[in-house]
C-alpha positions, 0 to 999 in steps of 0.5 A: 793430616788429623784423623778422629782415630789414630792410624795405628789404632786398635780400633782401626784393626777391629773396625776393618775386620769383617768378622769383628763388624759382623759381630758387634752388631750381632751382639749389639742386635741382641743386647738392643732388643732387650733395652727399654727403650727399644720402642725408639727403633719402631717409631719410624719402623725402618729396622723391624723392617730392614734390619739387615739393612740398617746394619751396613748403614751403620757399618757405613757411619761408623767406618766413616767415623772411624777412617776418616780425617777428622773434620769429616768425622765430626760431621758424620757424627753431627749428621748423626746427632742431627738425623736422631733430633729429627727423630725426636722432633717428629715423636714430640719426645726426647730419646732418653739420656741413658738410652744414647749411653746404652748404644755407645757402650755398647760399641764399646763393649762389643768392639771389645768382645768382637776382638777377642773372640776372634783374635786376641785378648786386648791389653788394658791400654787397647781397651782404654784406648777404644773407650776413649775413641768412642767417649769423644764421639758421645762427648761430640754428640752432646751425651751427658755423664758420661765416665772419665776412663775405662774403669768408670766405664766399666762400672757404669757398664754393669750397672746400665745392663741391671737397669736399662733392659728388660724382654718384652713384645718388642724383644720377641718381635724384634727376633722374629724379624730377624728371622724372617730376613735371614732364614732359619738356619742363618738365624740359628747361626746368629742366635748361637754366636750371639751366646758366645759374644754377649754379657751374661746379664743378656744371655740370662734374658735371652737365652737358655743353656746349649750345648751345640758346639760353637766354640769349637766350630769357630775355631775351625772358621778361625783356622780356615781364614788361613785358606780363605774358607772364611769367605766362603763361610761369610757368603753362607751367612749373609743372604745373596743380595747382600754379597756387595755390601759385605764386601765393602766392609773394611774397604774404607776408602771406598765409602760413599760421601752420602750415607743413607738415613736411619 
C-alpha cells in the first residue's frame, strides 16, 4: 500500500507526537497572528471565536494527510484547497499567493522546531525530508513558487518573515482570544513556550525579554515523560473539555473519515 508520507518517516515521528503537535500550533498560533493576511481568519470569525477548536480540526486534516494512504491524502488535501476556494468565492477576493506559502512554511518551519525542542536536533536529510512532505502537499493544492529544496526553503523562509508580518489590532485581538479560552495561567503557559519555539524575526514583534525559567522547567516535563508526568502536565494545559480531542492526537487510526469545516 502507497501512503503520501513514507512509514518510516520523520514526519510520521513528530506528527504522532503530542507535544511536538501541541507546539507547532502554539507556534504557528503566534507567527499567524502577525501576518498580514491574518484579517482571512476573521472573515468567517470561526478562529477568533474558537480557537482552540479549529487546532484539533486541523490536527485532524493534517494526521489524515500525514497517515494516510495516499489517494485518501490527496483528497484531504483537495478537500482542502476546495474548503479555501469556497472561502474566497464568498469574500469576492483571492487569499494571496504568498499568505498559503506562509502557512505552509510554517508546518515546515515549526515541524522543525517542535522536534527539536522536545527531542533531538534533526540531521540535514530529515529536515530535507520534511520539506519535501509538505512541498507536494503545496504543490497538490496548486501553490505557486514554491522553492525546490531546503536550502531555497530556507532562503525564502527569512525572507517571507521580513515581508509578510507585521502587528496589528488583529494580532492584539487575536491574543486576547486566546486568552480568553484558555485562562490566565494557561495562557501565561503559552506565551512562554511560544518564546522558546518561534523565530526571532517573531519573538522581536511580540515579545519582550523574560527571564522565567522555561527552558529549565521543560526539561523537567522532558525528564517527567519517563513516569508519565507529561499527561499529567498536558491535562493542566489544556482546558477539561478538550481531554478527548487531546487524547486523539497520535491515535491515527482512530481519525474520523469527515472532518470538520474551517
Amino acid at each position: 500500500m502507497k501512503y503520501f508520507v513514507d512509514e518510516k518517516s520523520i514526519v510520521r515521528h513528530i506528527w504522532k507526537n503530542t507535544d511536538c503537535v501541541l507546539l507547532i500550533f502554539a507556534g504557528s498560533a503566534a507567527e499567524f497572528a502577525l501576518n498580514k493576511a491574518v484579517d482571512w481568519l476573521y472573515f468567517t470569525g470561526k478562529i477568533p471565536s474558537q480557537p482552540l477548536e479549529r487546532l484539533f480540526s486541523t490536527v485532524e486534516y493534517a494526521q489524515k494527510i500525514v497517515f494516510a494512504e495516499n489517494d485518501h491524502a490527496l483528497a484531504t488535501i483537495d478537500s482542502i484547497t476546495k474548503i479555501h476556494q469556497n472561502v474566497e468565492k464568498s469574500r469576492g477576493q483571492s487569499i494571496p499567493d504568498w499568505a498559503y506559502r506562509d502557512v505552509l512554511y510554517m508546518l515546515i518551519d515549526y515541524s522543525i522546531r517542535s522536534y527539536e525542542l522536545m527531542e533531538r536536533k534533526l540531521e540535514i536529510h530529515e529536515k530535507e525530508e520534511i520539506f519535501d512532505v509538505f512541498n507536494r502537499l503545496g504543490l497538490r493544492m496548486g501553490l505557486k513558487n514554491l522553492p525546490n529544496n531546503f536550502n531555497d526553503w530556507s532562503i525564502d523562509r527569512k525572507r517571507h518573515l521580513e515581508n509578510d508580518l507585521q502587528k496589528g489590532n488583529f494580532t492584539v485581538h487575536l491574543f486576547e482570544q486566546y486568552k480568553v479560552h484558555l485562562g490566565s495561567t494557561r495562557y501565561f503557559i503559552l506565551l512562554h513556550i511560544q518564546r522558546l519555539l518561534v523565530p526571532k524575526f517573531v519573538y522581536n514583534q511580540l515579545f519582550k525579554r523574560s527571564f522565567f525559567p522555561t527552558l529549565f522547567i521543560l526539561q523537567l516535563y522532558k525528564k517527567g515523560r519517563a513516569i508519565q508526568l507529561d499527561q499529567l502536565v498536558k491535562s493542566l494545559i489544556l482546558p477539561e473539555k478538550y481531554k478527548d480531542e487531546l487524547s486523539k492526537i497520535g491515535k491515527f487510526e482512530k481519525i474520523p473519515t469527515q472532518l470538520s469545516h474551517y
